[in-house]
C-alpha positions as CSV (number, residue, x, y, z in Angstrom):
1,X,-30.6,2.4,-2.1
2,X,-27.5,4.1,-1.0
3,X,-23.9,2.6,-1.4
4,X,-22.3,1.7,1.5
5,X,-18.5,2.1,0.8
6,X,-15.6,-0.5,1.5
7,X,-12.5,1.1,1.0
8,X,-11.5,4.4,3.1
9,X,-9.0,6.5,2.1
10,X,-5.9,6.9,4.6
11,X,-2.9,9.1,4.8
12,X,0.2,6.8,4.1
13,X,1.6,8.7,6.7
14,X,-0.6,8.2,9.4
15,X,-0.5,4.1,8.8
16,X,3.1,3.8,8.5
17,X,4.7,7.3,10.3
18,X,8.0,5.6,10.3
19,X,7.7,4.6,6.2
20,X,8.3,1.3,4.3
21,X,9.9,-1.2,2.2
22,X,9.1,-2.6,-0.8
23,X,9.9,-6.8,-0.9
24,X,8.7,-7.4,-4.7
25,X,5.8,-6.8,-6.8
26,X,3.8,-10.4,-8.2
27,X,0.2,-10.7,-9.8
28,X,-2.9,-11.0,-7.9
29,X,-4.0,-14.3,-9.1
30,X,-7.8,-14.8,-9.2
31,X,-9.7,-16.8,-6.7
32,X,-11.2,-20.3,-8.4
33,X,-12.7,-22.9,-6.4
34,X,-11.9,-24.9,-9.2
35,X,-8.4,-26.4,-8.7
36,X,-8.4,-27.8,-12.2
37,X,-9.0,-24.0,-13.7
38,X,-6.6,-22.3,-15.4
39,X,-4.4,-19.3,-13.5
40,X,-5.3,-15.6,-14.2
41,X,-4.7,-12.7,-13.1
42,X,-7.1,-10.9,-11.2
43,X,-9.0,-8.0,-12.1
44,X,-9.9,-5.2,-10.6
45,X,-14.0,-5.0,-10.0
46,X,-14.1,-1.7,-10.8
47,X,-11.4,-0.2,-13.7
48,X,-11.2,-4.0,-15.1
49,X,-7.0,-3.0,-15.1
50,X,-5.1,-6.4,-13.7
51,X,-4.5,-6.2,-10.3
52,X,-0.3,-6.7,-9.0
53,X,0.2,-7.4,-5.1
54,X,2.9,-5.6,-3.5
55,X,5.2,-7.2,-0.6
56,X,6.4,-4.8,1.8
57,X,7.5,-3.9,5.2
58,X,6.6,-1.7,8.0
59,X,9.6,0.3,9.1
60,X,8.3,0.5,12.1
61,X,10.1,-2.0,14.6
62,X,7.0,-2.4,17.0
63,X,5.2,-3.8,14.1
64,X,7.1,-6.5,13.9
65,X,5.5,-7.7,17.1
66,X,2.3,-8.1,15.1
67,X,4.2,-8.9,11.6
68,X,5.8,-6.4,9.6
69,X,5.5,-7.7,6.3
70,X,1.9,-6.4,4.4
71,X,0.4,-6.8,1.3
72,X,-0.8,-3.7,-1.3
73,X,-3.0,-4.0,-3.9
74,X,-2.6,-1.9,-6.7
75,X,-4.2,-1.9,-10.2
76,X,-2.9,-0.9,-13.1
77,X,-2.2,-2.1,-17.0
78,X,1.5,-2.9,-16.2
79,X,3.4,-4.2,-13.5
80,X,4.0,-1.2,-11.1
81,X,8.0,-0.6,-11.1
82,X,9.4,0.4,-7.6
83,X,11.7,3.4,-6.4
84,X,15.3,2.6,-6.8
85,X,17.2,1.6,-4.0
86,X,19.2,3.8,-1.8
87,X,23.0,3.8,-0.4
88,X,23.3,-0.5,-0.8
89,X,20.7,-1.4,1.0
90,X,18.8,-4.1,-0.1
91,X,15.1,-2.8,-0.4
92,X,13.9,0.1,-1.7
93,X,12.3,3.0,0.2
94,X,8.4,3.7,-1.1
95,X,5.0,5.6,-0.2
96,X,2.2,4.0,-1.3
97,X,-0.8,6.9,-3.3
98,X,-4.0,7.2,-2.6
99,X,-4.0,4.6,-0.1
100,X,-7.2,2.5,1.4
101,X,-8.2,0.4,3.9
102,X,-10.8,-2.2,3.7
103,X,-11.8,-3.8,6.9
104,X,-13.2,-7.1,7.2
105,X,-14.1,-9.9,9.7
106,X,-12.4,-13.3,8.4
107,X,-14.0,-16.4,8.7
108,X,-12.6,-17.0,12.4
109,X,-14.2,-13.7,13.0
110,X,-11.1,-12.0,13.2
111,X,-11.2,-8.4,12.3
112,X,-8.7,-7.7,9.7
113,X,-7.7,-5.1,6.9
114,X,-6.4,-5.1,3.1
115,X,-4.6,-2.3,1.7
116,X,-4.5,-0.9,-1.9
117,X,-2.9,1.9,-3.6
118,X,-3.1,4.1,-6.8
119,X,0.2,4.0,-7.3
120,X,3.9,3.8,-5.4
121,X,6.9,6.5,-5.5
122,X,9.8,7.6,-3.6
123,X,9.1,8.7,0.0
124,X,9.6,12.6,0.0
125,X,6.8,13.4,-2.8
126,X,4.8,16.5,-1.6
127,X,5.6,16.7,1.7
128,X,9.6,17.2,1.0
129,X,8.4,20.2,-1.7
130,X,6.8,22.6,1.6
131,X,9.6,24.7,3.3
132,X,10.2,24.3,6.5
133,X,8.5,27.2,8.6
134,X,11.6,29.3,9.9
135,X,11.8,30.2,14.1
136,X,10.1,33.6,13.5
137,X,7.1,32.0,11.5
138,X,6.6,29.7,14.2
139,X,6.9,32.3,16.6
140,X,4.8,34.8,15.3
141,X,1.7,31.8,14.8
């Protein structure tokens, strides 16, 4: 019986064109319906590495309309480190790799999405390495 899949891969750039922020990085504690169970931290279902949430921000103002502030899930042995800040100001700048989407109705029925990500760096990574194409490239196309 074939696998239907739950995550989709995105473009970081086509979910947040205007970039984002990182807030903080915490661990993904576990679900228990057990309130007298002892914390831990989440694992991912399919490495088995612990599983850190991500805070962040839309830099988009629109979104702030709908709530700017998202969550990123990203797994991984250690707690992910984020770009260093820029100029004073008081988050940091970050793209989020290998970036999915997992869609889901809630139990209102809501649709709704969850985010997670290989890995985070400074914006810029391979897109900032390509040149520019120059007037007569562009004219010549």
């Amino acid at each position: 019986m074939p696998v239907i899949p739950t995550r989709f891969a995105v473009d970081f750039g086509e979910v947040f064109p205007l970039g984002a922020f990182v807030l903080g990085v915490e661990p993904s504690m576990a679900f228990s319906d057990n309130p007298a169970a002892p914390k831990m931290q989440e694992r991912d279902k399919e490495t088995n590495q612990l599983v850190w949430t991500v805070r962040a921000l839309d830099a988009n103002e629109e979104a702030a309309r709908f709530g700017a502030e998202f969550k990123v899930k990203i797994a991984a042995d250690y707690q992910p480190v984020p770009p260093p800040k820029a100029n004073g100001f008081p988050y940091a700048a970050v793209e989020f790799e290998r970036l999915t989407i997992t869609p889901y109705a809630n139990n209102k029925g809501r649709i709704a999405h969850s985010f997670r990500a290989g890995g985070m760096r400074a914006p810029g990574g391979a897109r900032a390495a390509k040149p520019a194409a120059t007037a007569e490239q562009k004219n010549a196309a």
